[in-house]
N, C-alpha and C positions, 0 to 999 in steps of 0.2 A: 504494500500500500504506500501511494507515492504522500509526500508531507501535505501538497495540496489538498487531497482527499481528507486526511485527517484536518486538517484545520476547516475546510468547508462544513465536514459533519459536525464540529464542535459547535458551530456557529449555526446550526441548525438548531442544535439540541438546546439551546440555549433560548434562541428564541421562540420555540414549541412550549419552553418553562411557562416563559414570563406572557406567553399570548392565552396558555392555558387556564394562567393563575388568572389573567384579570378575567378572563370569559368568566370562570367560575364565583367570581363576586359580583360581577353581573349580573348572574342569574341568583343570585344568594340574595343582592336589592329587593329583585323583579319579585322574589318570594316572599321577601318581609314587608315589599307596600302589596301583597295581593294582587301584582298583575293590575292596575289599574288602567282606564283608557288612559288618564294623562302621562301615561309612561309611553306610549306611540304604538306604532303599527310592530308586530313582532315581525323577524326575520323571517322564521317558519314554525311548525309544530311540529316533535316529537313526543310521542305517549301522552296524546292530547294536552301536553304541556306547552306554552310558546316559551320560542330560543330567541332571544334577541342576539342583535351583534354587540361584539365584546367591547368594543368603545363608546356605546351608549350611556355604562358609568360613570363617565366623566360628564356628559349632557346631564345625566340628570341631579348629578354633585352641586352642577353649576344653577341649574334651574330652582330645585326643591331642596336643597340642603335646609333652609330653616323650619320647613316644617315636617323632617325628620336626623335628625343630629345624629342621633347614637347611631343609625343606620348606617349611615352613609360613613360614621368614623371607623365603623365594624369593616365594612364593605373596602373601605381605603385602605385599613392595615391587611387585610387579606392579599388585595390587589400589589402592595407593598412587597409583604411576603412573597410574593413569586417570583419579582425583583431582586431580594437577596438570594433565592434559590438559584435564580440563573447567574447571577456571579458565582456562586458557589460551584453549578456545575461548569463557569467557566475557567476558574482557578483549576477543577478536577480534571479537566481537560486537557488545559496547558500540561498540567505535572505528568500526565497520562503520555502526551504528544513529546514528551522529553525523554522520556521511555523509552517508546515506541522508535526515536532517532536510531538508535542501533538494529533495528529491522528494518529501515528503509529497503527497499530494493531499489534506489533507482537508478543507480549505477552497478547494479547487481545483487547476487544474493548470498555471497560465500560471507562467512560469519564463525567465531568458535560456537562448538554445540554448548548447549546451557549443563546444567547436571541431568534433568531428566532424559533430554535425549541420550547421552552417554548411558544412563539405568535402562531405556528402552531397548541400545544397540549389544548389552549386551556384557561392559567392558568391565563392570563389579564382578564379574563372576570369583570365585579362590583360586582359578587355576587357570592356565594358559601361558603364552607367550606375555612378556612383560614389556608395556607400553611407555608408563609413566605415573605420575602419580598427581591425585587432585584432591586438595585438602588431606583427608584424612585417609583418602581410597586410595588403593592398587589399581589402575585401570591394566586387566589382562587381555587377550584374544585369545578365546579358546573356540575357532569357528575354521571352516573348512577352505578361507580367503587365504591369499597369502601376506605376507605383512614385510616391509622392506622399511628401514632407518635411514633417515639420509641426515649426515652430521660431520663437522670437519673434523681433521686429526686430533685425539686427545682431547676430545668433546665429553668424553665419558659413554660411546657409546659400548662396548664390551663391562665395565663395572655398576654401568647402572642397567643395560636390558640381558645382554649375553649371559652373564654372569650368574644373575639372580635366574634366569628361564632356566638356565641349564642344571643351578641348584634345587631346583622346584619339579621339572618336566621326569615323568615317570615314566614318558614313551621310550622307542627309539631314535637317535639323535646321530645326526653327521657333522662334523663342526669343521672346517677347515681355519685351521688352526697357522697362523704364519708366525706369529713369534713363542708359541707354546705356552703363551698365559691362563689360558682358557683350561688346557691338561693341567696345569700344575694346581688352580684353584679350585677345579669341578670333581678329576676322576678320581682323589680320594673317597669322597661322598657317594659319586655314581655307583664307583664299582661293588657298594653294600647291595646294589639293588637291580645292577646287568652288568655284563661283559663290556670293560675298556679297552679299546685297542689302541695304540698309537703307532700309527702307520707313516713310517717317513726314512725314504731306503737310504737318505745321510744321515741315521742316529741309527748308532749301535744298537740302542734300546727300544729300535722300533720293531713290530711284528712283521712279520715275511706272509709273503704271498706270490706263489707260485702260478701265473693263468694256466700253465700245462695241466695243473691237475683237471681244467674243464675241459681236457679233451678224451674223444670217447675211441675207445678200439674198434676196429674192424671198419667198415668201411665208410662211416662217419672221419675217419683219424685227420686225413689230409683238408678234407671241408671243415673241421674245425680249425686246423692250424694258421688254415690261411683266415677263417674268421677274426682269429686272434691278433694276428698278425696286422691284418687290415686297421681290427678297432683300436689296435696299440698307437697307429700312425693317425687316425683320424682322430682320438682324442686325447691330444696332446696337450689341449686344458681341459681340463674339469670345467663341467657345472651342476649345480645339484639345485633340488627344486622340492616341496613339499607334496610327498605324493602320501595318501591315505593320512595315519594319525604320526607319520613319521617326522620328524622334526628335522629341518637341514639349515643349516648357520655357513653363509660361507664370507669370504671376504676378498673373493675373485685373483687371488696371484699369491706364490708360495707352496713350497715341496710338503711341509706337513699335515696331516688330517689326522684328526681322532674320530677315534668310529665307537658307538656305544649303544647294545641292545641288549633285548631282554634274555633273561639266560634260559637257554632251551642245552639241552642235549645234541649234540652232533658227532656223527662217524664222518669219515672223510680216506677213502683209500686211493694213495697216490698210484697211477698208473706206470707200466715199467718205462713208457717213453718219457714222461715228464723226469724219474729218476736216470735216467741214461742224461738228460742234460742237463749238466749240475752246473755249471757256471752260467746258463742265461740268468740275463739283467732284466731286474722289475721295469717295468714303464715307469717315467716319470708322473705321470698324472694320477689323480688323487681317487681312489676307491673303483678305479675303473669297471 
């Protein structure tokens, strides 16, 4: 609603007050002198009653006031009163319209959500990916959108959203990881509760991963190898993406990744080709 609009309707309201108030002492007169002929021709009838028009009160203020007094000072403070009522409603109106300034759309509509909307959207919930915080709340996302940070270096974006989700989030989790802060703060806590892995073939202390082992004997062998081969050359970066309830953190460039889910039971039997070749090199890219 454009300001024009709201100041036209204020100025309505105001004067539907003060037209209303005097009609009604108008007719309040026309009732205590009985409707007489020397009060004129009425306007019209309603419920066999006559309506006169609402400025007639001052005609006959000016005409018959001495011989009815009290009437006409009744009638005046009435008329009066509707007069304070519409300043009143017009002071309501201004305060109202000062409001209302931060919802103009007239140069558009983009605006912060109030609190309600944010309770509507969703963002109180106890769990979820971690947004921010408003007053006294956690605003989380725990919904099936994806959610992306945008903030400059040393903004706080890793200790105040990465950090705290990955302390909280009970799913599966991929974090690409480039200076190792994220391993060294989270996977103690994680690992009570799934499998950590840290995956980075320039740290001695990272987990190995073999693609050989995904290839199958017989006459699958060769059509996988070259599958491997191919997707080694073609994904030479990573990118990871939220797919199902899975969680993925990345921060697009960097040899490390930490990998972290739920602990299930696994067999796994290496084939004899994958062990006949003991010196191939992992891909560089990250959980390929």
């Amino acid at each position: 609603m454009t300001p024009t609009k709201l100041l036209v309707g204020q100025i309505v309201v105001v004067f539907a007050i003060v037209i209303v108030g005097v009609w009604a002492a108008t007719q309040w007169c026309a009732h205590m002198l009985d409707y007489q002929p020397q009060l004129g021709t009425p306007w019209f009838a309603a419920a066999a009653r006559p309506i006169y028009k609402p400025w007639k009160l001052f005609e006959w203020w000016f005409h018959f006031d001495a011989y009815a007094p009290e009437v006409f000072d009744k009638a005046g403070m009435l008329a009066g009163a509707s007069g304070f009522l519409g300043c009143a409603a017009a002071i309501a109106g201004s305060l109202w319209r000062a409001r209302q300034r931060g919802l103009v759309t007239t140069y558009g509509s983009s605006r912060w959500a109030a609190a309600r909307e944010i309770e509507k959207a969703g963002l109180f919930e106890p769990a979820g990916v971690f947004l921010g915080k408003l007053k006294d709340h956690y605003l989380r996302h725990d919904g099936p959108e994806h959610v992306m940070a945008f903030a400059p270096t040393r903004s706080g974006k890793g200790v105040g959203l990465v950090v705290p989700t990955l302390l909280s989030w009970t799913g599966s989790a991929v974090i690409h990881d480039i200076k190792g802060e994220n391993w060294q703060l989270t996977s103690g806590w994680r690992s009570k509760f799934s499998f950590c892995l840290l995956f980075n073939p320039t740290d001695s202390r990272s987990a190995r991963y073999n693609p050989l082992l995904e290839v199958r004997r017989g006459s699958d062998e060769v059509r996988d190898v070259q599958r491997r081969t191919f997707s080694s050359i073609r994904k030479a970066r990573w990118s990871g993406g939220i797919i199902g309830r899975r969680l993925v953190i990345h921060s697009w460039s960097g040899p490390s990744c930490t990998c972290s889910t739920r602990k299930k039971k696994r067999r796994s039997r290496a084939s004899p080709l994958s062990c006949r070749i003991r010196n191939a090199r992992l891909p560089r890219h990250c959980c390929g």
